[in-house]
Every structure is written in C-alpha cells, then in structure tokens.
N, C-alpha and C positions, 0 to 999 in steps of 0.2 A: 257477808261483805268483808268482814276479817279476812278470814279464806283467800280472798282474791286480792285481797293486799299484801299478804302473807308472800302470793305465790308469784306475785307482779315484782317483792322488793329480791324474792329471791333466783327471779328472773335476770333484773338487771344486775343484781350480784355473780352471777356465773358469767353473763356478760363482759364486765368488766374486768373478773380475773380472767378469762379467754382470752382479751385485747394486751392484759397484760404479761400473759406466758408469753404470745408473740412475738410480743417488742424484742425481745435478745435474739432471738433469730435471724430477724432482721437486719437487728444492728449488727449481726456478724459477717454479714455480706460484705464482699469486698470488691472494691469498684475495679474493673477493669483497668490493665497495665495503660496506659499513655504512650500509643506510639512513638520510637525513636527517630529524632527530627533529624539525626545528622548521625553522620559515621565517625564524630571523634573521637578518638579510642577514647577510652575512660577505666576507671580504678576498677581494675581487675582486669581487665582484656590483656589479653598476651596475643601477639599480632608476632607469630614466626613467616620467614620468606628465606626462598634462595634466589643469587644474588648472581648478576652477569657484567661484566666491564670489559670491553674491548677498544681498542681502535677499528678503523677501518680497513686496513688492511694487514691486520691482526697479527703485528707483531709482538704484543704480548695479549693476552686473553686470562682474565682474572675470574675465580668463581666460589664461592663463600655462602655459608647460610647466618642467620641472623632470626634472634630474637629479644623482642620490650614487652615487658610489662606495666601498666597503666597503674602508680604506687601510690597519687597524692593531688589532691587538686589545688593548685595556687593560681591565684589571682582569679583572672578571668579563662584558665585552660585546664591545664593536666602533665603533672611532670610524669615521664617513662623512665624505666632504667632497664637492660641487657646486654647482652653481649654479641660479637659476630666474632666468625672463623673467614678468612680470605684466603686463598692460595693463588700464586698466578706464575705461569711459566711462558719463557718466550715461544713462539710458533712458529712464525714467517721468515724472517729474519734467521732463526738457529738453524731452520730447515734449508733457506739460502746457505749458509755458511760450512754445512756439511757437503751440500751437492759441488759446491764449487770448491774448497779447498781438501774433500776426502777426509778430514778430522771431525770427529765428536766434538759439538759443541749444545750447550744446556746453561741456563742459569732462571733458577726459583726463588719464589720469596713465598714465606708465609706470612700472615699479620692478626692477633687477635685481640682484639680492642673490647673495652666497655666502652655502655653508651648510655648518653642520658638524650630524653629527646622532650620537647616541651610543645605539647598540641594544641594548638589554639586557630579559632577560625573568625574572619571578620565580625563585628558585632553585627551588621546587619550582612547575612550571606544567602540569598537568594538563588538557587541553583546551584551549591555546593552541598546540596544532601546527601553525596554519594562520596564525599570528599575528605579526606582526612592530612590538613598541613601542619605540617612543624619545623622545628628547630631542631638541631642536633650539634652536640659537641663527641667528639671520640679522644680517646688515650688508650695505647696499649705498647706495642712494639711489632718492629721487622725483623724476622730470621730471615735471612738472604746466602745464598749460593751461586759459585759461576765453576764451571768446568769447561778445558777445553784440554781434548787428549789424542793421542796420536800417534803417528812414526816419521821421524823424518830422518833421511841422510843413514835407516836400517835400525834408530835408536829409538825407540817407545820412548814418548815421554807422556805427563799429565800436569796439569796447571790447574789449583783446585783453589778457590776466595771462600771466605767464610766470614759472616758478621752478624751483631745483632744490633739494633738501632734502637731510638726511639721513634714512634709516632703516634702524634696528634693530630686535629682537625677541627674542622668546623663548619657547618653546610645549613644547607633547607632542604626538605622532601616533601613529598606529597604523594598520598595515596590514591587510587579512585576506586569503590566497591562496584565490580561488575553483577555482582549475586551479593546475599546476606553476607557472606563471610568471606569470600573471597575477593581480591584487590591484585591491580598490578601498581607501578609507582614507577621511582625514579627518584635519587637523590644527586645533588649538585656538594661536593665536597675542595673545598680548601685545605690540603693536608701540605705536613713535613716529618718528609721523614729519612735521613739519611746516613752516614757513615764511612767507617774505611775498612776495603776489603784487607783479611790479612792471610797470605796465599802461603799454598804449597808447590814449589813447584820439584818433580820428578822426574829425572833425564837418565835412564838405565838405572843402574844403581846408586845414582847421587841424589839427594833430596834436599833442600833449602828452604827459609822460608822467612818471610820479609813484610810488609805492612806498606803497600805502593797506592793503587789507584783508590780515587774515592767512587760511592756511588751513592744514586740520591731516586728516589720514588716520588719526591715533592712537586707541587703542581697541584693544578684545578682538574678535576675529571667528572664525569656523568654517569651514576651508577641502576641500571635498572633490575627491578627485582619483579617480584610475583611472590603471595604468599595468603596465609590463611589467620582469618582470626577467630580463636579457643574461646 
C-alpha cells in the first residue's frame, strides 16, 4: 500500500514538473503582426518618387526626384523630413522661337529644396486604406539661366541672364498605394520664388553686362509623381 502511494505522489510529481517545463515555451510565442489598416507613412518609411510638372502645351516641362522619411509622430499623425532635386527647361515656346527667328534660344532653372511633410488622415477614414495625405512646407532655392545667341546684320552675338533666388512654399499631397509599396500621387503647391536676371551680353568682340529684366517661377502648380516605399 506504501508502494502505490509512493508511486501515485511520484506520479503526480513529474507531472506537474512537465506542465511546468512547458509553461516558458509557451509564453515565448508570439502573436501574430496586426495587419496594417492604412498606408500612412510612418517612422522609418522612406517613401522616394520621381516627379513630372507640365502645362498643357508644354511650354515648360519640369522633372525632379524626391525623397521623406517618416522621423517623429506628433499629435494625431507623423512628421517626414527630405529633400527633392527639380530641373525644368522651356520646350514649346524656345522651339517656336528658334524655327521662327533662326537664333538659339534656351532658358533652365534648377531648385533643390528640403521638405518637411506632416501625414495625417481623417479620424474616422473609411475607404482611404490605400491612401496616404499630408501637408507639406518647402525652402530651398532657384538657379536659373536664359540664353539667346545668334547672328545678325554678319555679327555673332549671345545674351546670357544668370541668378539665384529664393524659394519656398506650401501645399497638400496625397498618395494612393496601387500595390504594397508602390504609389502614384500628386501634390498642389503654393510657391515664390523670384529674382533679377543679371546678363551678359556679347556683340563680336564687345561684352557688357548690366542687371535688367526680372523673372519670377511664383504661382500655384499641380505636381504629379509615382514612387516607391523602402
């Protein structure tokens, strides 16, 4: 009778150490991610794109790549910060003006701006799962150029502006994910940014050079991109 009480206490004794090796096993499991309810960027995503701006009959034609990274969450969104490269030269227009008066004509600007953007989506957003909105401010500057060169009357001449400006701005964007990571968009910008050309001009071997016309990039525009996010 001992015996079998002996072998019953030592039964439930390796029992209950067995139940208890287990337990940390267990508890090391770890549940399952929580799928992602929405495409707002967030802290760490780096969301790169390149960048298209034209009018319609594309007298100037701009085109820029851009990157944010997702650094801090305030309030109820997500502050970004990056930078973009612009370039844009005239098209339509300079191409008119060579066919029709026989002279070289050109004028480019570059712009490279920092940016801060701030992503935030309605508190209740039902069917923006695929959607990513913000705010954005920019500051950086414009290098700008115009040439217009030639012969007239047997004498080569060239007229050449050069400046660098300020600009800033201020817009909305919005993204929309066609796939996990990729997105097209479109942002609406409020920028200024202007200055005064200060020229060269060259008429055979005489050269001068004077501080005349202004010129200005300021204005509302509509920028669309396409891009990927890392």
């Amino acid at each position: 009778m001992q015996r079998r009480i002996a072998m019953l206490c030592l039964a439930s004794l390796l029992t209950v150490t067995s139940a208890q090796a287990q337990t940390p096993a267990a508890e090391t499991e770890v549940a399952p991610a929580a799928p992602r309810l929405n495409r707002l960027q967030g802290v760490g995503d780096i969301d790169a794109r390149v960048m298209l701006n034209a009018d319609i009959v594309l007298a100037f034609v701009n085109l820029g790549v851009a990157a944010d990274v997702g650094v801090l969450p305030l309030g109820p969104g997500v502050l970004a910060i990056g930078g973009e490269f612009e370039a844009g030269a005239c098209v339509s227009v300079c191409l008119l003006l060579n066919a029709t008066t026989g002279w070289s004509w050109s004028h480019m600007f570059y712009s490279p701006h920092a940016r801060a953007t701030y992503h935030l989506l309605p508190g209740s957003s039902p069917g923006l799962e695929k959607v990513d909105l913000y705010g954005l401010a920019l500051v950086g500057a414009t290098i700008t150029t115009t040439r217009v060169a030639g012969s007239e009357s047997g004498t080569d001449f060239e007229v050449v502006g050069n400046d660098v400006g300020p600009s800033v701005g201020l817009g909305i964007g919005g993204k929309y994910f066609f796939s996990d990571n990729l997105f097209f968009g479109a942002e609406g910008r409020l920028r200024y940014s202007a200055g005064q050309y200060t020229y060269t001009a060259r008429a055979g071997n005489v050269s001068i050079s004077d501080s005349q016309s202004s010129w200005s990039l300021s204005g509302f525009n509509i920028q669309l991109f396409a891009g990927l996010r890392i």
